[in-house]
Predicted model as a PDB file, atoms N, CA, C, CB and O in Angstrom, pLDDT in the B-factor column:
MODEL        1                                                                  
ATOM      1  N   UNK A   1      52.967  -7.532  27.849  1.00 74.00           N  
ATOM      2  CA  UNK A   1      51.727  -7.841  27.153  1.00 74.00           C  
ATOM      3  C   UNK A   1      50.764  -8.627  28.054  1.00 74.00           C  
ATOM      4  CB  UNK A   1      52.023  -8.632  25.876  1.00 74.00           C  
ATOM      5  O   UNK A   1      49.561  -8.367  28.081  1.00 74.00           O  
ATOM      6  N   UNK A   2      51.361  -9.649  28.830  1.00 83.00           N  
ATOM      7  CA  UNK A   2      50.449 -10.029  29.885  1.00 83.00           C  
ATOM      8  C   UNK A   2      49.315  -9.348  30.729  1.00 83.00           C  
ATOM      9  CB  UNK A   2      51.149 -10.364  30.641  1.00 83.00           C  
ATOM     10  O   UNK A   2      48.149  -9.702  30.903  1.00 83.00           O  
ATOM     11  N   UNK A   3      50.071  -8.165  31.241  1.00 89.00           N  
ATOM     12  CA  UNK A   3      49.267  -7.182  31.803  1.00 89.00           C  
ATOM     13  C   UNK A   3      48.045  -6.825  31.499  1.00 89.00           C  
ATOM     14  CB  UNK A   3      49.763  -6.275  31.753  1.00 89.00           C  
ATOM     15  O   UNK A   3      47.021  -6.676  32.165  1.00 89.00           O  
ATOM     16  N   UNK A   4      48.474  -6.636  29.699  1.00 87.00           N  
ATOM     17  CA  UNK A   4      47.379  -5.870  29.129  1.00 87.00           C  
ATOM     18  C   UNK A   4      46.044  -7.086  28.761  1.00 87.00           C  
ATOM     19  CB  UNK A   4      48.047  -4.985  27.632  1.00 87.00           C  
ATOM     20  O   UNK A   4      44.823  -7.000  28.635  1.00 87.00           O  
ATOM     21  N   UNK A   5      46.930  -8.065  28.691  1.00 91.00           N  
ATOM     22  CA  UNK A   5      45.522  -8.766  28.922  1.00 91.00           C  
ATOM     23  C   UNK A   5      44.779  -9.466  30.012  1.00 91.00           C  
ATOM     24  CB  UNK A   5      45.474  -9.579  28.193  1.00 91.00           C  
ATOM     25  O   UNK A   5      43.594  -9.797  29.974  1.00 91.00           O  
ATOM     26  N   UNK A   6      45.668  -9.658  31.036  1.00 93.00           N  
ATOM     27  CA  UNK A   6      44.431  -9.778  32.389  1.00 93.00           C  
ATOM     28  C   UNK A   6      44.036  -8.561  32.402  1.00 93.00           C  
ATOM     29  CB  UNK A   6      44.903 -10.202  34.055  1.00 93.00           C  
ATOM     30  O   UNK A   6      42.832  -8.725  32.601  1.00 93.00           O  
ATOM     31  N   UNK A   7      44.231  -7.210  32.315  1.00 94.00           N  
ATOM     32  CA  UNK A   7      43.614  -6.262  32.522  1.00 94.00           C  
ATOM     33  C   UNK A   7      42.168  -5.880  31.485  1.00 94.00           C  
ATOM     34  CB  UNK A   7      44.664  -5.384  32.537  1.00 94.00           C  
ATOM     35  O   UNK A   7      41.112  -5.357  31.843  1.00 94.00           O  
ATOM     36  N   UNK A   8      42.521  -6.290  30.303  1.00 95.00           N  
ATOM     37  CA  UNK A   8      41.391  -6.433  29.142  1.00 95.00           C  
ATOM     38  C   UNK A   8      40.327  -7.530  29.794  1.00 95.00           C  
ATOM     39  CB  UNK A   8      42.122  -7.071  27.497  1.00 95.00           C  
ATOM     40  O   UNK A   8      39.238  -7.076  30.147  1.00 95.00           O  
ATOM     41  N   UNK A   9      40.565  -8.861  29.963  1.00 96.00           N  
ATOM     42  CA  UNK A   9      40.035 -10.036  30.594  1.00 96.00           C  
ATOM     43  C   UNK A   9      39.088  -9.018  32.118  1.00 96.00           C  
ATOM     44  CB  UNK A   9      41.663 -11.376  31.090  1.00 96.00           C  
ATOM     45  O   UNK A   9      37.911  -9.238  32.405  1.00 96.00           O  
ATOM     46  N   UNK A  10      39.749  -8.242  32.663  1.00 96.00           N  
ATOM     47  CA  UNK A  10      39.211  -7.724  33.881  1.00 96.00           C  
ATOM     48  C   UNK A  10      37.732  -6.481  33.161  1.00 96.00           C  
ATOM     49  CB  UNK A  10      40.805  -6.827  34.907  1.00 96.00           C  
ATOM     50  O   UNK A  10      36.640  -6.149  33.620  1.00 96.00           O  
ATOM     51  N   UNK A  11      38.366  -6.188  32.075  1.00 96.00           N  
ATOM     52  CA  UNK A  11      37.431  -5.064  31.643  1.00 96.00           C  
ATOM     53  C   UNK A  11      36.062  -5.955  31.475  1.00 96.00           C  
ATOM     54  CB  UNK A  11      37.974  -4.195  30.106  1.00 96.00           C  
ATOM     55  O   UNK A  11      35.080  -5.882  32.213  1.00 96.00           O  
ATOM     56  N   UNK A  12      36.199  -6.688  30.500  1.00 96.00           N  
ATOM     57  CA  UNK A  12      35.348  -7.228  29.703  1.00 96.00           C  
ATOM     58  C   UNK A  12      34.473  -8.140  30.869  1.00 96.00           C  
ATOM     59  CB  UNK A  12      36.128  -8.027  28.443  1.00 96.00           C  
ATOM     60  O   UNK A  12      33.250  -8.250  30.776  1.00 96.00           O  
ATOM     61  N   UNK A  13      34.898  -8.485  31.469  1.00 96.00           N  
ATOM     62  CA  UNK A  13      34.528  -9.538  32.864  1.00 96.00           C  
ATOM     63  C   UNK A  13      33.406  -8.193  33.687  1.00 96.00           C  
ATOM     64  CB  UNK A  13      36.524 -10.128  34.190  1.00 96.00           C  
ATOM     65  O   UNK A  13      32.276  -8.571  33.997  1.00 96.00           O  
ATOM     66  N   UNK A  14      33.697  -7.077  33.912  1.00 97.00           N  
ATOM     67  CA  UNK A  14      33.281  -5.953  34.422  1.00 97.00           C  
ATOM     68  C   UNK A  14      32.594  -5.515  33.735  1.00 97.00           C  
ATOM     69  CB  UNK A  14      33.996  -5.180  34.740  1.00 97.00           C  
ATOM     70  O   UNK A  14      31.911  -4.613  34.218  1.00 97.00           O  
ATOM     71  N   UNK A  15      32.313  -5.914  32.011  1.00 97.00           N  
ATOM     72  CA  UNK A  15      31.656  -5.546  31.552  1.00 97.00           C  
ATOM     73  C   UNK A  15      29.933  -6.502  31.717  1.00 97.00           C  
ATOM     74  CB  UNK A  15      32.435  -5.344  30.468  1.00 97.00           C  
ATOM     75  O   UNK A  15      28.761  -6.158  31.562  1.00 97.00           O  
ATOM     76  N   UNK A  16      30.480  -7.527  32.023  1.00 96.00           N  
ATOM     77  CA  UNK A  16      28.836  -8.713  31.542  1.00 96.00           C  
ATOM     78  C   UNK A  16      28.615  -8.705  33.106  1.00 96.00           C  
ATOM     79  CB  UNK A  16      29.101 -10.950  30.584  1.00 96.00           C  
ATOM     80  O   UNK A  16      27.499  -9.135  33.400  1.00 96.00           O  
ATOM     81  N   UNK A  17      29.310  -8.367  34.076  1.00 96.00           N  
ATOM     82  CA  UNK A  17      28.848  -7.962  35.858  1.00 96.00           C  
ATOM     83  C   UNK A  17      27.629  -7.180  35.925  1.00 96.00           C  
ATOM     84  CB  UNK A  17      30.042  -6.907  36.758  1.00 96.00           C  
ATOM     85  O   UNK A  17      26.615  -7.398  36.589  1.00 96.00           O  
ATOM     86  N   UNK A  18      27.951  -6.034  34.959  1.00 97.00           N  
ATOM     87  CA  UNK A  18      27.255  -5.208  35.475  1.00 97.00           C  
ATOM     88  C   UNK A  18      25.963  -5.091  33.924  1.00 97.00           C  
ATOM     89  CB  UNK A  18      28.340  -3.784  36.033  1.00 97.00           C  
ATOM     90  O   UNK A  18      25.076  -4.244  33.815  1.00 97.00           O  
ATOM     91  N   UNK A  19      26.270  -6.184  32.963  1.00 96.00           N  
ATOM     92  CA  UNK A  19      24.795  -6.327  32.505  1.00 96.00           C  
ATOM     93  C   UNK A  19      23.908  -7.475  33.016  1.00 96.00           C  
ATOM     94  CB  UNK A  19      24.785  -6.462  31.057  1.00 96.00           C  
ATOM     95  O   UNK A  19      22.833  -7.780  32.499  1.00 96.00           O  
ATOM     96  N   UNK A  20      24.545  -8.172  34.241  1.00 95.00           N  
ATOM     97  CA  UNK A  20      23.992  -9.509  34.847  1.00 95.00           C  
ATOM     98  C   UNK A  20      23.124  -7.736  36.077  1.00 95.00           C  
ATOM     99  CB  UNK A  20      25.731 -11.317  35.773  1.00 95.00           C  
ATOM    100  O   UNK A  20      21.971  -7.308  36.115  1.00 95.00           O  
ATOM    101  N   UNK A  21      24.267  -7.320  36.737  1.00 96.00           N  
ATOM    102  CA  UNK A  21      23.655  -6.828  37.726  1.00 96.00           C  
ATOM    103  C   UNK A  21      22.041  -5.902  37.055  1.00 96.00           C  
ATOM    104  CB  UNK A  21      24.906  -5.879  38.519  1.00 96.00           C  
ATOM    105  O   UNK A  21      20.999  -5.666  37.667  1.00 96.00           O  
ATOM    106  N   UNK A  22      22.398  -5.584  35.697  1.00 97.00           N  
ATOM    107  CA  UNK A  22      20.872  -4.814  35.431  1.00 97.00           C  
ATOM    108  C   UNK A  22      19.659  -5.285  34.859  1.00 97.00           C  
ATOM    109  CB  UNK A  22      20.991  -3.802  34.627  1.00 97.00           C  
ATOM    110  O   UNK A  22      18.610  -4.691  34.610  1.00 97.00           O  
ATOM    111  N   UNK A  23      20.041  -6.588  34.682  1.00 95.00           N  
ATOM    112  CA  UNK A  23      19.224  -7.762  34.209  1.00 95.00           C  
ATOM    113  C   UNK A  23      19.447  -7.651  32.328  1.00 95.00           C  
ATOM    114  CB  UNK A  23      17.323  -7.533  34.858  1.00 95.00           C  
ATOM    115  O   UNK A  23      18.476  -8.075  31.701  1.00 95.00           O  
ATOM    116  N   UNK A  24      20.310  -7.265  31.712  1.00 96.00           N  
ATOM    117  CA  UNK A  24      20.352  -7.181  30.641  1.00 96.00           C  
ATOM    118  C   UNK A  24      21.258  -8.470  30.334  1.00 96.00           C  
ATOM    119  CB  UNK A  24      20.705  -5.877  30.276  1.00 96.00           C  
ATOM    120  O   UNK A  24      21.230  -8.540  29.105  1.00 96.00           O  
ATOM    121  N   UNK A  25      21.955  -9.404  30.758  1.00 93.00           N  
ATOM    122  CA  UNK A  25      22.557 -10.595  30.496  1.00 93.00           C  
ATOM    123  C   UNK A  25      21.171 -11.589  30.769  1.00 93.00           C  
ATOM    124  CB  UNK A  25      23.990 -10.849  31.511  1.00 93.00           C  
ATOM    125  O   UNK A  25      20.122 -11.279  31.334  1.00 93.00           O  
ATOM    126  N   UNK A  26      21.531 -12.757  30.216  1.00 90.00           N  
ATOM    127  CA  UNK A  26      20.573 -13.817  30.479  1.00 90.00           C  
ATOM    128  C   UNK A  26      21.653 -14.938  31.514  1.00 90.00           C  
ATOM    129  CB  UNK A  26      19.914 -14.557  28.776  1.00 90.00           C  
ATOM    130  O   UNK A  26      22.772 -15.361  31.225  1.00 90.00           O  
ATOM    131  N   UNK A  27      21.111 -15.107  32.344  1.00 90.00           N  
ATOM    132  CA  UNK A  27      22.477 -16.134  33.616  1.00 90.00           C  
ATOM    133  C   UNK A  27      21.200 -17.645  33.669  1.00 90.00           C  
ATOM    134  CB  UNK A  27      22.854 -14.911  36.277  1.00 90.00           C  
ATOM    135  O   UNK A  27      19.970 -17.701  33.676  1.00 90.00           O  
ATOM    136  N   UNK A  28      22.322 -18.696  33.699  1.00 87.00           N  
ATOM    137  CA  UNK A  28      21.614 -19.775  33.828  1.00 87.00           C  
ATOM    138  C   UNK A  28      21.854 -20.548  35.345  1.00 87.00           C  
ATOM    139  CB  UNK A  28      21.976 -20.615  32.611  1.00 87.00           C  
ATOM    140  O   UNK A  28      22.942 -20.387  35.898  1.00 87.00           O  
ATOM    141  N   UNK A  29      20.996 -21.233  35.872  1.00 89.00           N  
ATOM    142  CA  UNK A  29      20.880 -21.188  37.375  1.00 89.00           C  
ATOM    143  C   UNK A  29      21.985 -22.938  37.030  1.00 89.00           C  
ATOM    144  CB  UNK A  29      18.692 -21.161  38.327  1.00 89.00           C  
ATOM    145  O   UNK A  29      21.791 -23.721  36.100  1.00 89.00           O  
ATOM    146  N   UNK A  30      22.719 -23.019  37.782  1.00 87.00           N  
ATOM    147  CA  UNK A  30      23.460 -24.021  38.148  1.00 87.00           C  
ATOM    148  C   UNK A  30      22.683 -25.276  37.662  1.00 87.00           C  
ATOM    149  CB  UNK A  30      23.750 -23.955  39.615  1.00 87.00           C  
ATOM    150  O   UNK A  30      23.484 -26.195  37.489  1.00 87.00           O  
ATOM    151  N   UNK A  31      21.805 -25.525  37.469  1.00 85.00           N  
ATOM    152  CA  UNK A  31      21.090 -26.766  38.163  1.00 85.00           C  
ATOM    153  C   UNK A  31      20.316 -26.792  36.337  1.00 85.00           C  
ATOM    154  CB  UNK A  31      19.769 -26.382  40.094  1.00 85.00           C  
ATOM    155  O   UNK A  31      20.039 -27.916  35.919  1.00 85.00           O  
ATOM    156  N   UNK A  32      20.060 -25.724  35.501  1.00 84.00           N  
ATOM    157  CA  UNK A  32      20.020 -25.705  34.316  1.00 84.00           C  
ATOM    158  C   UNK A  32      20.685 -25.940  32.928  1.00 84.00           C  
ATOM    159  CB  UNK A  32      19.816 -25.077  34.395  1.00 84.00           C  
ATOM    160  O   UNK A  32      20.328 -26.481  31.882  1.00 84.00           O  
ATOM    161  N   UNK A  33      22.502 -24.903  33.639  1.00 81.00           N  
ATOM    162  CA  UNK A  33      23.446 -25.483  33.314  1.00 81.00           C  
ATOM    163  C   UNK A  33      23.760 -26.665  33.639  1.00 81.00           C  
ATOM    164  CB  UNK A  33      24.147 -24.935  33.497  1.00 81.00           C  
ATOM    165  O   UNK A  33      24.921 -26.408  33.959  1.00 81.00           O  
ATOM    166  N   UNK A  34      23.655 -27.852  33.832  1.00 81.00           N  
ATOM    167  CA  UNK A  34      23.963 -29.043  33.719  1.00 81.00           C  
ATOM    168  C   UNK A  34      23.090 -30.159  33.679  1.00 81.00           C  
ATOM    169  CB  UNK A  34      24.658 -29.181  34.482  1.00 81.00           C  
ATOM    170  O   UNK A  34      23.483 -31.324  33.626  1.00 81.00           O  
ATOM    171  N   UNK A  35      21.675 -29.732  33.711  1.00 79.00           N  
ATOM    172  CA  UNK A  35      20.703 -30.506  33.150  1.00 79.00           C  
ATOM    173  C   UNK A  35      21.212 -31.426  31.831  1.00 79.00           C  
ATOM    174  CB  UNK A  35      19.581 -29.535  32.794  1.00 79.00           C  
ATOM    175  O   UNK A  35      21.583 -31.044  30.722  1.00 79.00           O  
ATOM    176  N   UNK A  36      21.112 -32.510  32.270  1.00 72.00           N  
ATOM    177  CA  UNK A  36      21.209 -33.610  30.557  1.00 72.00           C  
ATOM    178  C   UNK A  36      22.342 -34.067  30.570  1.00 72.00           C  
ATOM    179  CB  UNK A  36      21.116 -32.856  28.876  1.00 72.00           C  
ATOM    180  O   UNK A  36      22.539 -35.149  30.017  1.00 72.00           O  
ATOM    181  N   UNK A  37      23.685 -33.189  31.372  1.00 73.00           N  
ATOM    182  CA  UNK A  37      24.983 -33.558  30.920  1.00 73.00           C  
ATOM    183  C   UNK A  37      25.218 -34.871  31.651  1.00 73.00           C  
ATOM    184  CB  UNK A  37      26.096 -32.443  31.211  1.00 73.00           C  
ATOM    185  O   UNK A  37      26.348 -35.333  31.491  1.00 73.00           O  
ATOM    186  N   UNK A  38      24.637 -35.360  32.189  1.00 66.00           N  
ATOM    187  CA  UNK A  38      25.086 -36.855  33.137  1.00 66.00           C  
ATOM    188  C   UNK A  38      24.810 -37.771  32.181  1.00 66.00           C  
ATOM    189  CB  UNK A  38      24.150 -37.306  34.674  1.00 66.00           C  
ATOM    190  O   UNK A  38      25.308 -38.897  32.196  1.00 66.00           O  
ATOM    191  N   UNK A  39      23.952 -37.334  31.230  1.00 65.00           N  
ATOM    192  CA  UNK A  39      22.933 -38.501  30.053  1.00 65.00           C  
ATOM    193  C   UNK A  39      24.358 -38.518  29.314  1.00 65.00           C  
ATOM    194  CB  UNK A  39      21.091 -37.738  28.805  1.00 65.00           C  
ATOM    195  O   UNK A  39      24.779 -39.656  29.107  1.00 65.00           O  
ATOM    196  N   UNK A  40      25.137 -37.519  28.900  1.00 60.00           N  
ATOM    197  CA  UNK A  40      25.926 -37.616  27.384  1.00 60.00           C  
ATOM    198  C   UNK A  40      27.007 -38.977  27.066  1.00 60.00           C  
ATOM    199  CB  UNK A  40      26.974 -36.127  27.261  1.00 60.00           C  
ATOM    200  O   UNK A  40      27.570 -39.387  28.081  1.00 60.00           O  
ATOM    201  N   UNK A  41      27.232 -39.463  26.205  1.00 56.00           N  
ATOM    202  CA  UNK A  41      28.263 -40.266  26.474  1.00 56.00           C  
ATOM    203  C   UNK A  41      29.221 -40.207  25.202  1.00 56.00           C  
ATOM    204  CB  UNK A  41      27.745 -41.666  26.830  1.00 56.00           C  
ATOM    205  O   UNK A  41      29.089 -39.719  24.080  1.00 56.00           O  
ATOM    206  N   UNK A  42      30.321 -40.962  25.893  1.00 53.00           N  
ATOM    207  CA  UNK A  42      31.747 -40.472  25.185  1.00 53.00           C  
ATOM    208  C   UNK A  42      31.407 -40.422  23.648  1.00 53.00           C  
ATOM    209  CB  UNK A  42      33.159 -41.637  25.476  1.00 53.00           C  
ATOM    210  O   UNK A  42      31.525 -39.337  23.078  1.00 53.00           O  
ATOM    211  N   UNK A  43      30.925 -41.709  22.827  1.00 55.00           N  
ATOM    212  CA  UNK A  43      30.659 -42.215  21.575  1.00 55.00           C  
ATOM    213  C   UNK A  43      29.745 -41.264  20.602  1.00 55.00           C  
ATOM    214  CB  UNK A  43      30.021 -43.532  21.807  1.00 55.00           C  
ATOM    215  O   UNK A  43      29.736 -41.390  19.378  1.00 55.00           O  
ATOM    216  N   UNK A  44      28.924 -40.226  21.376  1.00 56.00           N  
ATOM    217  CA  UNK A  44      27.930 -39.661  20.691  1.00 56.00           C  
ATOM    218  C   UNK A  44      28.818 -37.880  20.306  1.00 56.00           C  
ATOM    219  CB  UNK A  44      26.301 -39.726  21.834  1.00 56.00           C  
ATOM    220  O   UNK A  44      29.101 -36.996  21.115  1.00 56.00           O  
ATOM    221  N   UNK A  45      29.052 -37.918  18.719  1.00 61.00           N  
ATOM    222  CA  UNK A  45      29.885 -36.987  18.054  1.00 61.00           C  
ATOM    223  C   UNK A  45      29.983 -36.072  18.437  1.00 61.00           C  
ATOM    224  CB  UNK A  45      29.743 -36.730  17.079  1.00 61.00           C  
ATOM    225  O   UNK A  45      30.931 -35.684  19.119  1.00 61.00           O  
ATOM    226  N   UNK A  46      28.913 -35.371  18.073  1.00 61.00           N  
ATOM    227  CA  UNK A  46      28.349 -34.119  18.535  1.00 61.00           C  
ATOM    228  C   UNK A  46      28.348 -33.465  20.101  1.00 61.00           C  
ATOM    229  CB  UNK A  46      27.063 -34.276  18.165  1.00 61.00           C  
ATOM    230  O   UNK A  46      27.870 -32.352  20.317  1.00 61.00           O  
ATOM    231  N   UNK A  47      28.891 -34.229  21.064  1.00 57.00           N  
ATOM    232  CA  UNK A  47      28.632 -34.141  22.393  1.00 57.00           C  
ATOM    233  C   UNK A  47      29.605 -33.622  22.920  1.00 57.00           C  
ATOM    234  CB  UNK A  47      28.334 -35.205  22.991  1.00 57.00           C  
ATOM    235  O   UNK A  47      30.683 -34.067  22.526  1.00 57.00           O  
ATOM    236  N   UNK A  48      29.656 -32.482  24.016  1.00 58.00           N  
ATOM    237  CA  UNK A  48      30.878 -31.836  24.103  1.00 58.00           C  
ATOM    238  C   UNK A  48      31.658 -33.014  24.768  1.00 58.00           C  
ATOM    239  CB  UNK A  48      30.839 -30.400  24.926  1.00 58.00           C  
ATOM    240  O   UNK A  48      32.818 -32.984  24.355  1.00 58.00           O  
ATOM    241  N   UNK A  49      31.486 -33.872  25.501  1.00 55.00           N  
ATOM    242  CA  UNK A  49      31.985 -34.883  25.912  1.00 55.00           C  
ATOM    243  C   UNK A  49      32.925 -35.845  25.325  1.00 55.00           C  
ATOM    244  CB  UNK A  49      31.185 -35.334  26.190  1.00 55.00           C  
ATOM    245  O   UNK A  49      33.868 -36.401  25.886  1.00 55.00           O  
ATOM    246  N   UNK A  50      32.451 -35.979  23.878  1.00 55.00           N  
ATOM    247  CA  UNK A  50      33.230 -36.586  22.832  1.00 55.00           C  
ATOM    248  C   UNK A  50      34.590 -35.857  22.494  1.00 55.00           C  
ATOM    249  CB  UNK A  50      32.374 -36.649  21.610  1.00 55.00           C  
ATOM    250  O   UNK A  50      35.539 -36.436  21.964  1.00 55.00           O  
ATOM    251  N   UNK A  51      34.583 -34.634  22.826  1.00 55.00           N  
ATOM    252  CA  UNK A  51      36.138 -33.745  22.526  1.00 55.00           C  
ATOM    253  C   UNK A  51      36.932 -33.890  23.680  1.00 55.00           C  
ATOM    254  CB  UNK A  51      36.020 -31.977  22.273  1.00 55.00           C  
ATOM    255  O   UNK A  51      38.020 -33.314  23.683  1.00 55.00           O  
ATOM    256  N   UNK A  52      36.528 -34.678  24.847  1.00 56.00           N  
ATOM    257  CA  UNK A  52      37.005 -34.691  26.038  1.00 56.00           C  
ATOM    258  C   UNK A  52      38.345 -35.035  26.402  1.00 56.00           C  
ATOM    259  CB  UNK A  52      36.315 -35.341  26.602  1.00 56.00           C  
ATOM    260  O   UNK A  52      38.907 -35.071  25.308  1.00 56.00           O  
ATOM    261  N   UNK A  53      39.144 -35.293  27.219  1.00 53.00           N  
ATOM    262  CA  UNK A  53      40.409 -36.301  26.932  1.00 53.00           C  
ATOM    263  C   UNK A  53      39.777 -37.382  27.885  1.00 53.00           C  
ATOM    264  CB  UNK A  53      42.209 -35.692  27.422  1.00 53.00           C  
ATOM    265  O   UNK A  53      40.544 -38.239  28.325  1.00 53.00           O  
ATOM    266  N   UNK A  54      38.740 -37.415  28.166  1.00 49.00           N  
ATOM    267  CA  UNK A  54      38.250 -38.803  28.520  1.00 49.00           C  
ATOM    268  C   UNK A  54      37.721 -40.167  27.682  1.00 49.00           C  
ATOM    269  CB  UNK A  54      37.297 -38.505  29.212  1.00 49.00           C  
ATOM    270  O   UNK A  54      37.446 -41.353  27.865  1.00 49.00           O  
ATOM    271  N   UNK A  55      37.789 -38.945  26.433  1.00 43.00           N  
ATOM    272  CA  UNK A  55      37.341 -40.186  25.036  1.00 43.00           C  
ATOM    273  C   UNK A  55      38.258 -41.247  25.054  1.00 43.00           C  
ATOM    274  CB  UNK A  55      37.468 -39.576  23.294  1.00 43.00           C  
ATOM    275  O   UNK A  55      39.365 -41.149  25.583  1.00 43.00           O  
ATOM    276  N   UNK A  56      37.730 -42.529  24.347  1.00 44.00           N  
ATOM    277  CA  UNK A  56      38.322 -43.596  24.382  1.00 44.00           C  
ATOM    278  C   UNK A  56      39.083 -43.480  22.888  1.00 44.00           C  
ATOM    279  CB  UNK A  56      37.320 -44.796  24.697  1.00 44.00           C  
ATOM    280  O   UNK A  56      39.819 -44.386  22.498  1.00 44.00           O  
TER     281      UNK A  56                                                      
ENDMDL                                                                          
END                                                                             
């Protein structure tokens, strides 16, 4: 069963490649993706940060 799912994982991965390569995915530039995340802090609920195992 393993197989079949890195091989599924490989499909589907091959699948959003080649809607990045035709411009039909939306891709976020590095530097967008992580805009704000330095601001977040542990205490604030909602924050993916708060699910962290860095929470106190």
């Amino acid at each position: 069963m393993r197989d079949f799912d890195e091989f599924e994982d490989y499909r589907l991965a091959s699948e959003v490649a080649e809607r990045i390569r035709l411009g039909e995915e939306e891709v976020l530039k590095t530097e967008d993706f992580w805009h704000g995340l330095d601001d977040l802090t542990y205490t604030e609920r909602r924050s993916p940060a708060a699910h962290s195992e860095k929470r106190g």
